[in-house]
PASEBA-1860 file (N, C-alpha, C; in nm, 3 decimals):
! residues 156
1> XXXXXXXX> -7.810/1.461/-4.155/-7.728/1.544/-4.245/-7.811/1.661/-4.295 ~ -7.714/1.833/-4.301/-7.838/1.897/-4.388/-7.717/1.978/-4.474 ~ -7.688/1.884/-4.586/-7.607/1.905/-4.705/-7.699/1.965/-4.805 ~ -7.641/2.013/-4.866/-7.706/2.089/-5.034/-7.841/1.921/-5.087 ~ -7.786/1.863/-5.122/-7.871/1.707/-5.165/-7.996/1.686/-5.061 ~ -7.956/1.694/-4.937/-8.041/1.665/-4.841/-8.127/1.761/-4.791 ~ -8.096/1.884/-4.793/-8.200/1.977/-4.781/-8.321/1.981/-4.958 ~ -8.224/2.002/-5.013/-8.305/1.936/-5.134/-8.414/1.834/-5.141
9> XXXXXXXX> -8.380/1.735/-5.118/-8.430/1.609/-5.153/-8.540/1.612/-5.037 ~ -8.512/1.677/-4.926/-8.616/1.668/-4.793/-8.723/1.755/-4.855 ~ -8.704/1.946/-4.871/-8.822/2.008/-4.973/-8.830/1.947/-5.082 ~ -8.799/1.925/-5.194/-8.843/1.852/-5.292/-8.939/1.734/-5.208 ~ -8.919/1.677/-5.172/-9.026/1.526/-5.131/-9.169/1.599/-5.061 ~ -9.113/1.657/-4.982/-9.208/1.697/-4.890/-9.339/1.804/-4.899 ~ -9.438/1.773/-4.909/-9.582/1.853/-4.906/-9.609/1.930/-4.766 ~ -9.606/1.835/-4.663/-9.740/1.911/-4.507/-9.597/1.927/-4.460
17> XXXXXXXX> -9.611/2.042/-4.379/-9.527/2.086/-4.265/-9.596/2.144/-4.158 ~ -9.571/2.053/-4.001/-9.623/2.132/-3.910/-9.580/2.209/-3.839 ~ -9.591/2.347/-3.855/-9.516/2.476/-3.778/-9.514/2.485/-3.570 ~ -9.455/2.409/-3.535/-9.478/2.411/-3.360/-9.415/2.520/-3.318 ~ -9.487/2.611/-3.320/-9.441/2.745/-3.221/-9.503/2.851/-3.328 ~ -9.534/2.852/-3.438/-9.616/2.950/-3.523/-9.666/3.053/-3.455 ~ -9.652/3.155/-3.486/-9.746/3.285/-3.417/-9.839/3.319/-3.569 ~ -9.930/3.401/-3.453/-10.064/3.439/-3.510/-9.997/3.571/-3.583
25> XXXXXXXX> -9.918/3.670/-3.521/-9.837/3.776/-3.492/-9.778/3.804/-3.685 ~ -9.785/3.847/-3.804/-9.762/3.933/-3.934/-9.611/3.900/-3.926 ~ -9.559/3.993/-3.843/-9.412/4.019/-3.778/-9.304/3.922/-3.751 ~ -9.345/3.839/-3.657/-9.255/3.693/-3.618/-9.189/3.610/-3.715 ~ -9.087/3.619/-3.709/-9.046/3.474/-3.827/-9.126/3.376/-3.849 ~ -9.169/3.316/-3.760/-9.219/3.188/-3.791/-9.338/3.225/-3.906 ~ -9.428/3.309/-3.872/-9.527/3.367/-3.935/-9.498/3.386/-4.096 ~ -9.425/3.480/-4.090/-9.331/3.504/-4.232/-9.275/3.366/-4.320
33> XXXXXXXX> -9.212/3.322/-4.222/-9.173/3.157/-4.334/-9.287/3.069/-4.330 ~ -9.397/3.047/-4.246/-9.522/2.932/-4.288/-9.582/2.992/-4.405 ~ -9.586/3.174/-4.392/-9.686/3.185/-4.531/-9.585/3.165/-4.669 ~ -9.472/3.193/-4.661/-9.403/3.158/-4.787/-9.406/3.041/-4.822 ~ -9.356/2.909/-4.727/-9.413/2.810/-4.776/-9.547/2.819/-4.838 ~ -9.689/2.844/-4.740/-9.798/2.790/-4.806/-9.754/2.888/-4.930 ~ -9.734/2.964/-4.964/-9.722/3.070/-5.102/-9.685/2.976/-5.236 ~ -9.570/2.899/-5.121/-9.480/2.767/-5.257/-9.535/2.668/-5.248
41> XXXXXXXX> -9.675/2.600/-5.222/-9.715/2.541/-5.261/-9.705/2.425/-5.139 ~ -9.647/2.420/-4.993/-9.649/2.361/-4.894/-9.836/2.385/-4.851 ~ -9.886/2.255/-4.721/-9.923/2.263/-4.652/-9.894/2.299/-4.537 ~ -9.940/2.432/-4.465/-9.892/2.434/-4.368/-9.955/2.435/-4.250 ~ -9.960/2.319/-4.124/-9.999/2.333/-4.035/-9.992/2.388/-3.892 ~ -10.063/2.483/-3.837/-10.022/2.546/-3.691/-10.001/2.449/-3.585 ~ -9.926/2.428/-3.522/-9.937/2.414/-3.349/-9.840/2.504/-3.241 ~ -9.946/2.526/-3.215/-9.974/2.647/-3.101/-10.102/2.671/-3.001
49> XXXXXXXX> -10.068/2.599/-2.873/-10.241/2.623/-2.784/-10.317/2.739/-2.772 ~ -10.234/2.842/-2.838/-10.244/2.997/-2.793/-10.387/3.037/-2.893 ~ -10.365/2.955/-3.021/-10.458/3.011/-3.109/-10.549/2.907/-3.171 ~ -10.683/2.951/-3.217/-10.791/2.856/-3.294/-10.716/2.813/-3.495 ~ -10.696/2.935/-3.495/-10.642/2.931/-3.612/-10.553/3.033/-3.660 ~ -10.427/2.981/-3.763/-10.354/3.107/-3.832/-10.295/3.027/-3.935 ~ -10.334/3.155/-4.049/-10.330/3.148/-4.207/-10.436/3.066/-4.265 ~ -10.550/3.051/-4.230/-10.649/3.016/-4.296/-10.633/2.859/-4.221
57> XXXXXXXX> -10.539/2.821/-4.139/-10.556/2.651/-4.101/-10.593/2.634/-3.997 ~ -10.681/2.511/-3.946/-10.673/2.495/-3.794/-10.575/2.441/-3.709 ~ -10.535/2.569/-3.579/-10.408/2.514/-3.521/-10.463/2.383/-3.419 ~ -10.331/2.355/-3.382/-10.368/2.260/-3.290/-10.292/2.243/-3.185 ~ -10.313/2.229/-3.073/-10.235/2.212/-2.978/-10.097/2.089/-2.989 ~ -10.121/2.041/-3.026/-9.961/1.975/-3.009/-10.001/1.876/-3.137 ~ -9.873/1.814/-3.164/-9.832/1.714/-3.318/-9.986/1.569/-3.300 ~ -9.973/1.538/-3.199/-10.032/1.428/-3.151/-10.183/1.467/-3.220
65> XXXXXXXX> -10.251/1.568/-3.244/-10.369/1.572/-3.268/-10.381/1.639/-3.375 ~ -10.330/1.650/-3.469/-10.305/1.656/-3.604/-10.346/1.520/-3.696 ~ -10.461/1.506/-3.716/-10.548/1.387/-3.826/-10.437/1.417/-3.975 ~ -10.417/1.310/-4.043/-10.350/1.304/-4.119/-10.173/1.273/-4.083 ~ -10.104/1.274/-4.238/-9.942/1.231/-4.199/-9.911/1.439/-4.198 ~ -9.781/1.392/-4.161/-9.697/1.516/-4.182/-9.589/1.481/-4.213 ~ -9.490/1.557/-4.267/-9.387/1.493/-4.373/-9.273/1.576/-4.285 ~ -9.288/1.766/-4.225/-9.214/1.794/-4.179/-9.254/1.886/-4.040
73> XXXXXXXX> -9.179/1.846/-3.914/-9.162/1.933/-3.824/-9.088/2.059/-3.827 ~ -9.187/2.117/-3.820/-9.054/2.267/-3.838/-9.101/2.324/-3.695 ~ -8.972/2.334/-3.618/-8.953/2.412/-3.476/-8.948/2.561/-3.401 ~ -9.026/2.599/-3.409/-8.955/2.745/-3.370/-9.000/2.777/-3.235 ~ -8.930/2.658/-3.137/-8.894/2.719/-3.010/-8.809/2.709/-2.971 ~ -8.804/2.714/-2.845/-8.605/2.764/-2.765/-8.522/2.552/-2.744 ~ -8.409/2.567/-2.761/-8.345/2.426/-2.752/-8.398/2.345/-2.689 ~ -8.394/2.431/-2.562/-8.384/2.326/-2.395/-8.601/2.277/-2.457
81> XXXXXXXX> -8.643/2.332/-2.560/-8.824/2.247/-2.554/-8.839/2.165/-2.694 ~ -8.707/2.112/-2.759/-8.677/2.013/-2.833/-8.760/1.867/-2.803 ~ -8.660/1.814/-2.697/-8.674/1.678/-2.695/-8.819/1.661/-2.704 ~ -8.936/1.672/-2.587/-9.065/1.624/-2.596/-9.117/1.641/-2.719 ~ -9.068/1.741/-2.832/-9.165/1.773/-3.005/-9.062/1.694/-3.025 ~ -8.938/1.616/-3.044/-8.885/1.520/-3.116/-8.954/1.404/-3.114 ~ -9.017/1.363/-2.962/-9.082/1.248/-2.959/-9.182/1.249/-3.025 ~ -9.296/1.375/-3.036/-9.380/1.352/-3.118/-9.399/1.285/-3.218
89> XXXXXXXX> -9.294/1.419/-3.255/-9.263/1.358/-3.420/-9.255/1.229/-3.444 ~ -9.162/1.170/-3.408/-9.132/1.018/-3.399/-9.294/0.953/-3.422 ~ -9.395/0.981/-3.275/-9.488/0.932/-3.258/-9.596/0.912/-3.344 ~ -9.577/1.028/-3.434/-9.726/1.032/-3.579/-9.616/1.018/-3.715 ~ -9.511/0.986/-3.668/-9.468/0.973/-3.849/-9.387/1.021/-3.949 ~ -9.355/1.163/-3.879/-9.285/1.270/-3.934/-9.195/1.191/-4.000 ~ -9.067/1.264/-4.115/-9.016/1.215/-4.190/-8.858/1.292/-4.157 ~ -8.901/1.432/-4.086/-8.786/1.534/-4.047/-8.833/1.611/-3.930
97> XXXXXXXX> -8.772/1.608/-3.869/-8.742/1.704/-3.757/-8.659/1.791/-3.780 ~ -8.705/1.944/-3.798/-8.640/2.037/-3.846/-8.669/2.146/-3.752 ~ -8.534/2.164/-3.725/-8.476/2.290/-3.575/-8.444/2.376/-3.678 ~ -8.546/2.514/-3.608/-8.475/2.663/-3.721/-8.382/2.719/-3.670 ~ -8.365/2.809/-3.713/-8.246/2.881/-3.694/-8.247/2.969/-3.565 ~ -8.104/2.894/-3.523/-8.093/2.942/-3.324/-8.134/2.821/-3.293 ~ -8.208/2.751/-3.350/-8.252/2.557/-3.233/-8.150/2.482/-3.309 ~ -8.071/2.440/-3.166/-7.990/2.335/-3.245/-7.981/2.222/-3.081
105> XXXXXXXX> -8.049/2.130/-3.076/-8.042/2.045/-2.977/-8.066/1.921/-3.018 ~ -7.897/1.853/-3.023/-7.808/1.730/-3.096/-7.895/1.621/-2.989 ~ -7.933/1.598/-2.868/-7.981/1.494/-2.847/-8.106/1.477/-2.910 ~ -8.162/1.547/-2.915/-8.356/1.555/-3.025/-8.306/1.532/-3.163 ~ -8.155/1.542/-3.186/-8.146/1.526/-3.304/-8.113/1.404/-3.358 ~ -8.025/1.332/-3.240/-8.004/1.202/-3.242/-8.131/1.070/-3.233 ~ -8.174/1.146/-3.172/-8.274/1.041/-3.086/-8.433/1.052/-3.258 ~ -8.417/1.142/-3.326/-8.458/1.158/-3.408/-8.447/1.060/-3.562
113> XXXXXXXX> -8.295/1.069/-3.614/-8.230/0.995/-3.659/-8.218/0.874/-3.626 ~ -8.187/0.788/-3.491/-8.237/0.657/-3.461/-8.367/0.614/-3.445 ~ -8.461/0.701/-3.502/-8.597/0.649/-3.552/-8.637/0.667/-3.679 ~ -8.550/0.743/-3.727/-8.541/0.688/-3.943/-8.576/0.818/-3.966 ~ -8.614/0.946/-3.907/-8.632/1.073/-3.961/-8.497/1.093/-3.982 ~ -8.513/1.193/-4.088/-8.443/1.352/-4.112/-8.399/1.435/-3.963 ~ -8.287/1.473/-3.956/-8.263/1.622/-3.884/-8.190/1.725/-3.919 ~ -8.248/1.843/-3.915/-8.174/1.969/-3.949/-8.218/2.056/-3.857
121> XXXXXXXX> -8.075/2.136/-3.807/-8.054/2.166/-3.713/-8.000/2.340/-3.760 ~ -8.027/2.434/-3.691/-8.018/2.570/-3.704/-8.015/2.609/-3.855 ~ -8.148/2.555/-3.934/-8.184/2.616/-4.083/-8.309/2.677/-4.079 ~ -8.319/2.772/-4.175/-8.487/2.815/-4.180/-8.502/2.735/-4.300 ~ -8.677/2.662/-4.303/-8.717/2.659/-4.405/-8.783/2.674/-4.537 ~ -8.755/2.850/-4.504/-8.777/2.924/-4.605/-8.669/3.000/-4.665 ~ -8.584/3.015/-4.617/-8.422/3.056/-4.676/-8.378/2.946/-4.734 ~ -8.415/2.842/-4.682/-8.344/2.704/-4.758/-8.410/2.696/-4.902
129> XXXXXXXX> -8.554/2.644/-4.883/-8.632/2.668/-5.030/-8.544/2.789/-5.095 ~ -8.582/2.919/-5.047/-8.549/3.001/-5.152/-8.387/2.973/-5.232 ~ -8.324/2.988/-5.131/-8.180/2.917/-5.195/-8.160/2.832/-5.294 ~ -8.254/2.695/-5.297/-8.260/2.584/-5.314/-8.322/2.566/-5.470 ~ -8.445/2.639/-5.465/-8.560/2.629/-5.544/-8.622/2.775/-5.579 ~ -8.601/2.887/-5.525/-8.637/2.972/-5.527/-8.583/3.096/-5.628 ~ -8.461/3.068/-5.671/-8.428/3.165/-5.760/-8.341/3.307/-5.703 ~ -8.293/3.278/-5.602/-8.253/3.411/-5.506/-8.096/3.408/-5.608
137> XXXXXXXX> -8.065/3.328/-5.640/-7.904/3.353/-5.719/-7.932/3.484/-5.820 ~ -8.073/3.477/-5.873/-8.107/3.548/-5.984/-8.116/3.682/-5.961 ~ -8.102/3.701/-5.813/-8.097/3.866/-5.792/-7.985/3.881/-5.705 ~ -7.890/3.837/-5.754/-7.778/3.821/-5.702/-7.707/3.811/-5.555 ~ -7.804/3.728/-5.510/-7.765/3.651/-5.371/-7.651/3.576/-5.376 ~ -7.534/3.509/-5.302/-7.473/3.391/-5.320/-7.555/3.330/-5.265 ~ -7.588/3.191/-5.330/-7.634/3.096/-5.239/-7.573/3.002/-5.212 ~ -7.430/2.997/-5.236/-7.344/2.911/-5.189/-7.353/2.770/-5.228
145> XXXXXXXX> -7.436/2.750/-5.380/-7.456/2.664/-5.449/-7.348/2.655/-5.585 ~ -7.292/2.561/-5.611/-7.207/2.597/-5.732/-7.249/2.425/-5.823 ~ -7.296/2.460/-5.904/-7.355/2.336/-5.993/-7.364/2.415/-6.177 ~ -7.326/2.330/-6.254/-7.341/2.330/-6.394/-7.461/2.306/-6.435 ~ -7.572/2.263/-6.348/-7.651/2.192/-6.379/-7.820/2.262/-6.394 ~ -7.867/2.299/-6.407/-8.006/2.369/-6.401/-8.055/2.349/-6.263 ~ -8.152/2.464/-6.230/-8.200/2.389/-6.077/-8.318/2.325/-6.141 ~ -8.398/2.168/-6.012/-8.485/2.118/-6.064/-8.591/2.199/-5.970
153> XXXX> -8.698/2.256/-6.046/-8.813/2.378/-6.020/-8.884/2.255/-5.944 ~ -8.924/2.312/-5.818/-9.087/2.169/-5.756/-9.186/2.210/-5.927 ~ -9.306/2.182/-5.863/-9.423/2.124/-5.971/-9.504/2.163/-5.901 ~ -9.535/2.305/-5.863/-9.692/2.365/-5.736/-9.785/2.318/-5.841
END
């Protein structure tokens, strides 16, 4: 599911995110949303074989060799190169498997979900934060949130 609660409750919980497809590249989305996370107070980890390091972390070639847990997969490659980073995930622990926006491939997503992760499927997770947690209503974005309720701020 990636409902208002559940995108919530997934950033809210979640600290490390590993970026698979990250560019080194200022410009690239992916680039742009890992540093906002790390900005909000995420860990963010590279994998990408292309590079030693980007944003101050060491990348790594694939999920599998990443020491430590990770809480979220965040995807930014093409559908049809889903499934094999779903298994990863699965394989070290992940908690979500998260397809950005334009990846939406329902069998990685399934096969995800019948191993107790999270899936979200064509979201960024830095439009989501901001939406979410970020305060974008305040400069008059819709965020397509309608609650009486205060938002609950993370704790960087």
């Amino acid at each position: 599911m990636d409902d208002i609660n559940t995108l919530r409750r997934i950033l809210g919980e979640s600290r490390v995110i590993a970026v698979v497809g990250l560019s080194a590249d200022w410009y690239r989305p992916s680039y742009f949303a890992a540093k906002y996370m790390q900005e909000h107070g995420y860990r963010v980890i590279p994998v990408n074989p292309k590079y030693r390091e980007i944003l101050g972390e060491k990348c790594y070639g694939r999920l599998r060799e990443i020491p430590g847990k990770v809480d979220i997969v965040d995807v930014f490659r093409k559908t049809q190169d889903v499934p094999p980073i779903a298994a990863e995930a699965i394989a070290i622990g992940a908690k979500v498997l998260w397809q950005q926006l334009g990846v939406r491939n329902e069998a990685a997503a399934a096969e995800a979900r019948a191993a107790g992760l999270d899936a979200v499927m064509d979201r960024c997770v830095k439009i989501e934060h901001a939406r979410l947690f970020g305060g974008l209503n305040w400069v008059g974005v819709n965020t397509r949130v309608i609650s009486a309720k205060r938002p609950r701020w993370l704790a960087y």
